[in-house]
C-alpha positions in Angstrom: 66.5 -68.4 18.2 62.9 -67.5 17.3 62.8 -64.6 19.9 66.1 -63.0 18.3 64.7 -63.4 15.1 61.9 -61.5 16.0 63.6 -59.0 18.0 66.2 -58.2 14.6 62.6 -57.8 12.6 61.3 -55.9 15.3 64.4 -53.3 14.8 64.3 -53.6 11.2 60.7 -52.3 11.2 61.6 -49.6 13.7 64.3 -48.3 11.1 61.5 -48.5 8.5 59.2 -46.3 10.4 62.1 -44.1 10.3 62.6 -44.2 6.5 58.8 -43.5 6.5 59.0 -40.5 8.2 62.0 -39.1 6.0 60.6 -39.9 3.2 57.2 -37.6 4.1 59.4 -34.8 5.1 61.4 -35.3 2.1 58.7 -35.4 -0.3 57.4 -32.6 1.7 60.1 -29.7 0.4 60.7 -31.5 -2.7 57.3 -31.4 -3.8 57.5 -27.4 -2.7 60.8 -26.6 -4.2 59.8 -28.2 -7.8 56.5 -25.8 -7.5 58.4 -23.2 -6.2 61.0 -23.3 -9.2 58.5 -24.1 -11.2 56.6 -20.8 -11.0 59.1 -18.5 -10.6 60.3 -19.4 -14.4 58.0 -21.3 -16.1 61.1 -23.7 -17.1 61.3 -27.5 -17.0 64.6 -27.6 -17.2 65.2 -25.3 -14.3 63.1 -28.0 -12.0 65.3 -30.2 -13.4 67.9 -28.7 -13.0 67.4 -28.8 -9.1 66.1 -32.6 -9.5 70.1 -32.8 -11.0 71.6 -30.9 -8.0 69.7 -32.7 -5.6 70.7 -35.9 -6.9 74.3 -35.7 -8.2 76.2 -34.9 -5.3 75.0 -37.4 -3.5 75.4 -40.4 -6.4 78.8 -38.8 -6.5 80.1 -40.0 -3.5 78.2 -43.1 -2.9 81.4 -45.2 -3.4 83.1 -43.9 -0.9 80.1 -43.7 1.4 79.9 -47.7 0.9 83.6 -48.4 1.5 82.4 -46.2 4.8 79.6 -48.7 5.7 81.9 -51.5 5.4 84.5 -49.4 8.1 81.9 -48.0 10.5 79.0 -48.7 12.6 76.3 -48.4 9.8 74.0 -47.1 12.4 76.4 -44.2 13.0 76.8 -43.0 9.3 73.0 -43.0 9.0 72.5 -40.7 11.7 75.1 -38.2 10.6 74.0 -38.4 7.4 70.5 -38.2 8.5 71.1 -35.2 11.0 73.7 -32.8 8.8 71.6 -33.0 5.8 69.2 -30.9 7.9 71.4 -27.8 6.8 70.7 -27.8 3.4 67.1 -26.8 3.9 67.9 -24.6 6.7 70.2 -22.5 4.0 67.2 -22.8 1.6 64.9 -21.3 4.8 67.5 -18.7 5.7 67.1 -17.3 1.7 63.6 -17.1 1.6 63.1 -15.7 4.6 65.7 -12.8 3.6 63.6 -12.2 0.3 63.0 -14.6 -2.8 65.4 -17.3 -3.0 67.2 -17.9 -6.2 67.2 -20.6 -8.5 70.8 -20.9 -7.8 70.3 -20.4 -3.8 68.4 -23.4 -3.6 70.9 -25.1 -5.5 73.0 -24.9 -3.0 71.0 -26.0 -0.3 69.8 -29.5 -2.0 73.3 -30.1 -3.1 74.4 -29.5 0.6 71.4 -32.0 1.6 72.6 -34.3 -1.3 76.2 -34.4 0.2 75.3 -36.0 3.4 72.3 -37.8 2.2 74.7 -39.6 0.7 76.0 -41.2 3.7 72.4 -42.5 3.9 71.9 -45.4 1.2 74.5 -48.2 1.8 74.4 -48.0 5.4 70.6 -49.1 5.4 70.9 -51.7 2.4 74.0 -53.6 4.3 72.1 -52.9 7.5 69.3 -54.7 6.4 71.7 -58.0 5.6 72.7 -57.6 8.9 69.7 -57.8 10.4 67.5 -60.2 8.2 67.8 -63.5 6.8 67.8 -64.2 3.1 64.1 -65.8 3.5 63.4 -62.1 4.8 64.7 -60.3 1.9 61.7 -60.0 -0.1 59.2 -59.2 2.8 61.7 -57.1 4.3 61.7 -55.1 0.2 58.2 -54.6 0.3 58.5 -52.6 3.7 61.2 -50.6 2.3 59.4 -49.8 -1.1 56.5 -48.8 1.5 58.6 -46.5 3.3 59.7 -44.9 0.2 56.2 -44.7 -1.7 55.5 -42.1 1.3 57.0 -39.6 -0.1 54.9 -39.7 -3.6 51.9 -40.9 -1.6 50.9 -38.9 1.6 53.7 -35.9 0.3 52.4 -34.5 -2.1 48.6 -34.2 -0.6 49.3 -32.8 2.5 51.9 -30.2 0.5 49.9 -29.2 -2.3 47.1 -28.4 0.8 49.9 -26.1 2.7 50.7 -24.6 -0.2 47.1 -23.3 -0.5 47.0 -21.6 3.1 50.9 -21.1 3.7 53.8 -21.7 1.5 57.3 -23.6 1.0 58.7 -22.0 4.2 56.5 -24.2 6.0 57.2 -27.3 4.2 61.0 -26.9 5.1 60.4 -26.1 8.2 58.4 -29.3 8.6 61.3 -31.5 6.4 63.9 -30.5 8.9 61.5 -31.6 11.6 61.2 -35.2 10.4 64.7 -35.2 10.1 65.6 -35.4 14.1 62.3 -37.5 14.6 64.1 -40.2 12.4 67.6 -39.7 14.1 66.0 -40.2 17.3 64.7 -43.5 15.8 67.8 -45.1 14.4 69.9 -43.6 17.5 67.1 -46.0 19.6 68.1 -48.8 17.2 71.3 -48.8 16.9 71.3 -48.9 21.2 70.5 -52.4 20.6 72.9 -53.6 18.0 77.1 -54.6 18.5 78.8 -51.4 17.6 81.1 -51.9 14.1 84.6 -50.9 15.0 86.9 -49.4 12.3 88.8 -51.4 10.1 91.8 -50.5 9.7 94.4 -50.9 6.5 93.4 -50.7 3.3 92.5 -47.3 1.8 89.3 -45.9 0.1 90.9 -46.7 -3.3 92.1 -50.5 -2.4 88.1 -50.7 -1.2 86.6 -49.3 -3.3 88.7 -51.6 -5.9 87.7 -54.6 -3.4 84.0 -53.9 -4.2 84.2 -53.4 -7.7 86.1 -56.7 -8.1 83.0 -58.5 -6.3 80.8 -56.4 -8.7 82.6 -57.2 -11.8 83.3 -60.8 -11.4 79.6 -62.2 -11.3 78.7 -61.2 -14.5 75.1 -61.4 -14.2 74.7 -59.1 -11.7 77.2 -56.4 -13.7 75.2 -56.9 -16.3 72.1 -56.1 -14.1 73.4 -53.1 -12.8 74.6 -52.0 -16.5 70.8 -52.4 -17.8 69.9 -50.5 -14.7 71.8 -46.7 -16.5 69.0 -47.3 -19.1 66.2 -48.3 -16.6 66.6 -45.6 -14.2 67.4 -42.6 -17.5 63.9 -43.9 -18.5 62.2 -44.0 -15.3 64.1 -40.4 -14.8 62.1 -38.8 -17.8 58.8 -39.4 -16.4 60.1 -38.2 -12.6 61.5 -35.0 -14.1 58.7 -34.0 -16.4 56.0 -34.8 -14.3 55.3 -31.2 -12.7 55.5 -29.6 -15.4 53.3 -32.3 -17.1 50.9 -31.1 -14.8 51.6 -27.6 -14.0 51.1 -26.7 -18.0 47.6 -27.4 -17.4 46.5 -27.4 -13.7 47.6 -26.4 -10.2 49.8 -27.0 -7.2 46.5 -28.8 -5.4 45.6 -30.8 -8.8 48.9 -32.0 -8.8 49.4 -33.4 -5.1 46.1 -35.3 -5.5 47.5 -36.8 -8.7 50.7 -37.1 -7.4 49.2 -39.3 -3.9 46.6 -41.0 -6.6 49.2 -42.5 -9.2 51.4 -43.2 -5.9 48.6 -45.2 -4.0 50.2 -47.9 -6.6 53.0 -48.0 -5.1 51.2 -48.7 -1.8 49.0 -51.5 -3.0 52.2 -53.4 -4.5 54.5 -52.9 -1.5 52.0 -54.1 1.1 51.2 -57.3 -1.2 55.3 -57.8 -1.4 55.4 -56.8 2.7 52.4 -59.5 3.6 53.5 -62.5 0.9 57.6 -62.9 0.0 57.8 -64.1 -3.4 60.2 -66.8 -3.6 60.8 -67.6 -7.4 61.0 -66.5 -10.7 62.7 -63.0 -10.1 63.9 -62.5 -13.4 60.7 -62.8 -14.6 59.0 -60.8 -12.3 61.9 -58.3 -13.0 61.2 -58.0 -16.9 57.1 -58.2 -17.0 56.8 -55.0 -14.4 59.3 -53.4 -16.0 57.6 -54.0 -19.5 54.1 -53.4 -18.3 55.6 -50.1 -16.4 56.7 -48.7 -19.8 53.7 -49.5 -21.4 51.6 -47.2 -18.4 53.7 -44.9 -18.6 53.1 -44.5 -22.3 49.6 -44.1 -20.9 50.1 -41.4 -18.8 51.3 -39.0 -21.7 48.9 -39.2 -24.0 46.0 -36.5 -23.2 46.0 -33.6 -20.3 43.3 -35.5 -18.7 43.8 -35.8 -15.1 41.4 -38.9 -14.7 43.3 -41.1 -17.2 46.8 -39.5 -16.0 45.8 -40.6 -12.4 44.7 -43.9 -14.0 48.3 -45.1 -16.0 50.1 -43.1 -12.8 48.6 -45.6 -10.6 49.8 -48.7 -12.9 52.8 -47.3 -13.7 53.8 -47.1 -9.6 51.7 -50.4 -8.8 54.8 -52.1 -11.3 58.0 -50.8 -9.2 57.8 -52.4 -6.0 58.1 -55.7 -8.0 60.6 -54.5 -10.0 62.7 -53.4 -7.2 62.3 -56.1 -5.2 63.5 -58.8 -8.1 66.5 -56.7 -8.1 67.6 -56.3 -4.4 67.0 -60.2 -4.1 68.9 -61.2 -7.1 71.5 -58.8 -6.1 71.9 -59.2 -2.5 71.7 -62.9 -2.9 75.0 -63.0 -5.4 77.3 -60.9 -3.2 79.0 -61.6 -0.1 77.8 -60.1 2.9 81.2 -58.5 4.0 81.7 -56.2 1.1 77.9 -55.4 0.4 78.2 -51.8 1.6 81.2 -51.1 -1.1 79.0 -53.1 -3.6 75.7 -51.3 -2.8 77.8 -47.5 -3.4 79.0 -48.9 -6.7 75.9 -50.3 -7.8 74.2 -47.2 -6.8 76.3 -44.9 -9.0 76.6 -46.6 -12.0 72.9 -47.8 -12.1 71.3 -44.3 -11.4 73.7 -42.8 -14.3 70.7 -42.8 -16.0 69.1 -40.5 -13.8 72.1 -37.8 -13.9 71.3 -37.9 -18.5 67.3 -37.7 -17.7 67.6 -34.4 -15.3 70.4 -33.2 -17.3 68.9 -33.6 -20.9 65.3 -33.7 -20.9 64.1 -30.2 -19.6 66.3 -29.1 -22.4 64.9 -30.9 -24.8 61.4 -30.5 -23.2 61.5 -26.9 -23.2 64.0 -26.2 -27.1 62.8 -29.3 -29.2 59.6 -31.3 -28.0 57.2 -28.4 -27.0 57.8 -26.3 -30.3 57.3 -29.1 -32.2 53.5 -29.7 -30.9 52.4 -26.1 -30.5 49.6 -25.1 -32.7 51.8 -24.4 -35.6 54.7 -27.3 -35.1 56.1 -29.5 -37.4 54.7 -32.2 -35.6 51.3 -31.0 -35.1 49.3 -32.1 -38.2 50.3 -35.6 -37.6 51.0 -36.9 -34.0 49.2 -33.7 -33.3 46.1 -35.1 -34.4 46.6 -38.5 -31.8 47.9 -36.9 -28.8 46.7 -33.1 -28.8 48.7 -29.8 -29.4 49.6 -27.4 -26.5 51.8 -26.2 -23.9 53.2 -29.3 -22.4 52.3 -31.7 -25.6 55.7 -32.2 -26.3 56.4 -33.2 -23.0 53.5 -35.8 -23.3 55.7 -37.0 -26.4 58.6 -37.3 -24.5 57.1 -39.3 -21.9 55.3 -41.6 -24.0 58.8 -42.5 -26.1 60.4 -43.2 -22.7 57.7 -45.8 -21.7 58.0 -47.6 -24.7 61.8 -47.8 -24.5 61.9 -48.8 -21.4 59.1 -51.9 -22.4 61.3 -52.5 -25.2 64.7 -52.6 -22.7 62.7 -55.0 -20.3 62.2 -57.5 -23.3 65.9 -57.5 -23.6 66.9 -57.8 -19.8 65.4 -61.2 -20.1 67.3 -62.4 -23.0 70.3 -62.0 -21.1 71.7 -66.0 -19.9 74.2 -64.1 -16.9 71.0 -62.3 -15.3 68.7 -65.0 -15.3 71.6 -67.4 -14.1 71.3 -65.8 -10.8 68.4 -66.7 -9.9 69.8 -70.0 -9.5 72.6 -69.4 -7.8 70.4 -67.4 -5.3 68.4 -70.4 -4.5 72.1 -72.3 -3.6 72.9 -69.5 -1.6 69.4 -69.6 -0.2 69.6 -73.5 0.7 72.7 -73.6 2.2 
């Protein structure tokens, strides 16, 4: 029993070295492209306006990528969703190498990516269920969040130094190589797991109906995944604005060391969470690194200093590994195994709502409301002016430094809620039986 324990663990941590790779290829172009876009027209909200097109797609059809998960060998959909997203960038490639891609060429090719990618998220989260047991889970988060911190740790380093001898051609061309590294990986995987055949019956609309039934019926995890629009809208602000943030005042190679820096947080938390698995108080845990996460963030707008920016970046990543792994446990925990993948799509388009407002509102308001009003001559200027500094990307310091304190403020009142922090209990039934 031990020995197949170890041996699911064992393929676990091969899909993770996987998701580690992706995520350094990914992190690769994305860090490029946002440069790329960047300089070419000296708008935030046209790099986040590719942020939105990268994103959207993909949250769009996360339902029915779940209700997919829940039909098909998991393994499979990763690998084609893996694989075809590959020609997304080779459009992108194809443009540049023709002449100067457009802003709208490369929207194109992320919101090709996007497509597919999609195909990507609820396959791994119910893949992990099926391979782990609930004592895992937490570990098992900490290796994820590890995988993922790659692509805002050891990303942008090595592609703010490529940009400096080459350029974003060769970052795409090394994305779409770390794409069929990782589908060799999971197709090696997936050799040693049963096959899922499809279930037949009951359409995409009955399933998708199925999972939002299991979602809406434990109340403390709906409500979980209803504070999560305003978590992730928050969280969204500082993602979005922070190239610019640091563009207004620096360069590409400043910004990939700040970038790996503030990231390096990430990695501290996620290999504490990957070496010791927490095993209570996740709603508490949830609520102070989501507080203390605001509150750095808050931090990291105040002056166009990169030693302090580097400083709050780092705190403000160190925080979301915990946060992320109260919420997978106290989620995963209160839903039923067989309907997880229709759950996890659900859960991932209604939570990251708040994403879709940040990338689609606050470039806007960056660029047309916040910046004006802390130029030189701004109405704002002779007052929070005076505390934060006046300049170029000032307002979006503002911005950022509002978000962080909201999102301390909403983490104050995700603990209030009884139906959230009643499922932590029934988590440790499910756990002990």
């Amino acid at each position: 029993m031990n020995k197949t324990r170890n041996n699911s663990f064992l393929k676990f941590g091969m899909l993770c070295s996987g998701a580690f790779i992706a995520a350094i290829g990914n992190g690769i172009s994305s860090f490029g492209l946002g440069v790329y876009v960047f300089q070419q027209t000296g708008l935030a909200s046209s790099s986040t306006l590719i942020t939105l097109l990268a994103f959207l797609p993909g949250l769009l059809l996360t339902p029915f990528a779940g209700v997919l998960a829940d039909r098909y060998d998991r393994r499979l959909l990763m690998i084609l969703g893996d694989g075809l997203s590959a020609f997304g960038l080779i459009y992108i490639l194809i443009c540049m190498m023709m002449g100067e891609a457009q802003v709208w060429q490369i929207g194109i090719g992320v919101t090709i990516s996007s497509i597919f990618s999609s195909l990507m998220e609820p396959s791994f989260k119910a893949t992990v269920t099926d391979l782990l047991t609930e004592e895992e889970y937490s570990k098992a988060s900490g290796l994820v969040q590890l995988s993922g911190a790659a692509k805002y740790l050891i990303s942008p380093l090595i592609a703010g130094f490529l940009l400096t001898v080459s350029d974003v051609k060769l970052l795409l061309v090394i994305d779409i190589c770390t794409i069929f590294i990782t589908v060799t990986v999971t197709t090696i995987v997936r050799k040693g797991l049963i096959s899922k055949d499809m279930v037949a019956g009951e359409s995409f609309r009955t399933e998708i109906k199925t999972g939002m039934k299991a979602l809406t019926n434990n109340k403390g995890v709906f409500a979980l995944v209803l504070s999560g629009i305003g978590i992730s809208f928050f969280l969204g602000c500082v993602q979005s604005l922070y190239t610019p943030l640091i563009l207004g005042f620096a360069d590409s190679s400043v910004l990939g060391f700040s970038t790996t820096v503030s990231a390096s947080g990430m990695l501290v938390s996620s290999l504490i969470l990957g070496m010791i698995a927490v095993k209570k108080n996740f709603t508490k845990v949830l609520s102070i690194s989501l507080f203390l996460a605001g509150i750095f963030m808050a931090g990291f707008g105040l002056r166009e200093n990169i030693v302090l920016i580097c400083i709050f970046g780092f705190l403000f990543f160190s925080m979301l590994p915990f946060a992320n792994m109260s919420l997978d446990y106290l989620i995963r925990t209160n839903i039923s195994n067989d309907v997880q993948g229709r759950v996890w799509g659900l859960i991932g388009i209604i939570s990251q709502l708040g994403y879709v407002l940040a990338y689609g509102l606050v470039g806007p308001l960056a660029d047309f409301v916040f910046i004006p009003m802390l130029t030189p001559n701004g109405i704002l200027s002779s007052s929070v002016g005076k505390l934060i500094g006046t300049g170029t990307v000032r307002g979006i310091g503002l911005l950022i430094i509002l978000a962080g304190f909201l999102l301390s403020v909403t983490a104050i009142l995700l603990y209030r809620i009884p139906s959230i922090r009643r499922l932590e209990k029934r988590g440790e039934v499910c756990t002990e039986n």
